[in-house]
C-alpha positions in Angstrom: 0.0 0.0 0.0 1.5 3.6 -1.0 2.0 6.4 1.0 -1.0 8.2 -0.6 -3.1 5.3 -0.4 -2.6 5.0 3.3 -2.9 8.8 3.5 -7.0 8.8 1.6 -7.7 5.6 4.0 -7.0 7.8 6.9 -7.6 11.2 5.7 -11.5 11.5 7.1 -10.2 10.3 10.8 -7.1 12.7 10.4 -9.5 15.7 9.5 -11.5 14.6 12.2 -9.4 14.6 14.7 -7.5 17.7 13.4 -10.7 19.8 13.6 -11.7 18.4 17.0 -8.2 19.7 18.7 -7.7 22.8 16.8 -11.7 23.4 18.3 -11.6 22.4 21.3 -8.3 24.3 21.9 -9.6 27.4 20.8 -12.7 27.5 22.5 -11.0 26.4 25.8 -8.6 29.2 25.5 -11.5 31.7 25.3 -13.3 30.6 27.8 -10.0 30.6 29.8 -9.5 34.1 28.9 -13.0 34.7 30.3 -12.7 33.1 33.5 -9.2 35.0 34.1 -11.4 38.2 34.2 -13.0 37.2 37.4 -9.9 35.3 39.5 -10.7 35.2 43.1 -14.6 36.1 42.7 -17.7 34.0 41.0 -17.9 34.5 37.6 -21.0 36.0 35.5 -22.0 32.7 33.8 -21.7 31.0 37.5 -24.2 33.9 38.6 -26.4 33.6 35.9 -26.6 29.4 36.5 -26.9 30.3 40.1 -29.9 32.9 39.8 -31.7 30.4 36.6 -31.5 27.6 39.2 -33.5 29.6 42.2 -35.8 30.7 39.7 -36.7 27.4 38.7 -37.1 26.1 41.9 -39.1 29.1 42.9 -41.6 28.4 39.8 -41.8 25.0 41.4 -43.0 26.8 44.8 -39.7 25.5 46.3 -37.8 28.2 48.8 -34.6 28.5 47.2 -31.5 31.3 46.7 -28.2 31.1 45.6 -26.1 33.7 47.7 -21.9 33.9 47.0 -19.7 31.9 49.1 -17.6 34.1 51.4 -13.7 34.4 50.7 -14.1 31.7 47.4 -15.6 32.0 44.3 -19.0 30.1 43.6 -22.6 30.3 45.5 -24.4 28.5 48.2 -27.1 26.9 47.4 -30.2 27.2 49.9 -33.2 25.7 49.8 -35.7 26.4 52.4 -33.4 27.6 54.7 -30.6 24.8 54.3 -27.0 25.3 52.5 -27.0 22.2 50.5 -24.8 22.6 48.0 -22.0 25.0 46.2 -22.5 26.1 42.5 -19.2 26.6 41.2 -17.8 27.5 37.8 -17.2 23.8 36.6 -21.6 23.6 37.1 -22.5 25.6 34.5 -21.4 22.9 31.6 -19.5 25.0 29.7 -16.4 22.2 29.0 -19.0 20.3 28.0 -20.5 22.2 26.0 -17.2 23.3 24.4 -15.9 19.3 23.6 -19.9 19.3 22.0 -19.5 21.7 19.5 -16.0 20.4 19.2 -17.6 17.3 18.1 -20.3 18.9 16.1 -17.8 21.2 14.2 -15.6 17.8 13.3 -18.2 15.7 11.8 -19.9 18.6 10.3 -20.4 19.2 6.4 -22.5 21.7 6.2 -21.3 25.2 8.2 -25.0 26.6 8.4 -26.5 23.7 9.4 -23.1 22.7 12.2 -23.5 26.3 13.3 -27.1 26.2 13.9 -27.0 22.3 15.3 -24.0 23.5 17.6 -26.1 26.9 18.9 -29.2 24.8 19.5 -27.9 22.4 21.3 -25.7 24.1 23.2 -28.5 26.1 24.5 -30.1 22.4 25.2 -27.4 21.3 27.2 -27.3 24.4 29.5 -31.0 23.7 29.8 -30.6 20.4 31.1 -27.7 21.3 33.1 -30.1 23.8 34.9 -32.8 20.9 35.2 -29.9 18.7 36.5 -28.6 21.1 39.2 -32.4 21.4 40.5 -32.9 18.0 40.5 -29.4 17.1 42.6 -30.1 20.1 45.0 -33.5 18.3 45.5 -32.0 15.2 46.2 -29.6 16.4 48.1 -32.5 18.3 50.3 -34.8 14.8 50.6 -31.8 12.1 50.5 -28.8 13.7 51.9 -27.1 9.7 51.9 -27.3 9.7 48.3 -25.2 12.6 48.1 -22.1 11.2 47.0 -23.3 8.6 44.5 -25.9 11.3 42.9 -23.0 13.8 42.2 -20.3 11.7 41.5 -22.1 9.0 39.3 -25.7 9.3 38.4 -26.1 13.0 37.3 -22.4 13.2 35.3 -23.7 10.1 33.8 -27.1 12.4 33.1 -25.3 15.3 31.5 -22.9 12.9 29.5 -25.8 10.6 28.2 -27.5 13.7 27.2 -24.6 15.1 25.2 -23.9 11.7 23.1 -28.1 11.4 22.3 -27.5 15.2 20.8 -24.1 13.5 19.0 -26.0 10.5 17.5 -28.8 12.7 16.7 -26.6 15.1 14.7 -24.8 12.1 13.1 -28.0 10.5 12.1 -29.4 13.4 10.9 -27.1 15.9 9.2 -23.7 14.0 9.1 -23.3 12.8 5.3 
């Protein structure tokens, strides 16, 4: 087999993986850049996840707030009176997010419909991110012994399962 051959055989996985990295690295950067504005105190995407989860749980006639931890960055999370949990920056899904539209933009074909695949879900996975947090906080306020397992395991496994249904879904639908 010649060089050239070998090179076509591989060149779709090469791309791939090529696009991926060059992606990922990009995107991590800015958000890196971003976070370096707010060293030593929460940032504004950690506020906004903080004040989107109270206001769910307050649609759902729950007492809840999310008030910034002293001398750290990140909030408390209180519901009904009881600091359950911290919200910190890795909660608001954003290196997910990023290796998602890494993934999107390396299989993609089509920019428009990448772009507008990447954007909506995106938006998706932040949604269910918020759900996510509610949903552990809950726990965490009924079963405090399933605190561990319900962090560590079950709702990583939640946000990751979500991710790879968007991945097949984009694959199956718009990858050629």
């Amino acid at each position: 087999m010649s060089e050239s051959s070998t090179y076509q055989q591989y060149k779709p996985t090469i791309k791939f993986i090529v696009i991926f990295a060059l992606t990922y690295a990009l995107l991590s950067m800015i958000y890196g850049r971003y976070l370096n504005h707010f060293t030593g105190q929460t940032d504004d995407l950690t506020k906004f996840v903080g004040r989107s989860v109270s206001y769910v749980y307050n649609i759902l006639s729950i007492d809840a707030q999310t008030i910034p931890l002293k001398n750290e960055s990140g909030l408390k999370l209180i519901i009904n009176g009881n600091y359950l949990a911290r919200i910190v920056e890795g909660c608001t899904a954003m290196s997910i997010i990023i290796m998602f539209i890494a993934f999107i933009f390396s299989f993609g074909s089509n920019l428009k419909k990448t772009l507008i695949f990447a954007i909506a879900g995106s938006i998706l996975i932040f949604m269910f991110n918020i759900i996510r947090i509610v949903v552990l906080g809950y726990l965490l306020y009924v079963v405090p012994a399933y605190q561990d397992v319900s962090h560590r395991v079950i709702f990583p496994a939640m946000i990751y399962g979500f991710v790879i249904l968007l991945w097949i879904i984009f694959i199956k639908k718009y990858y050629k």
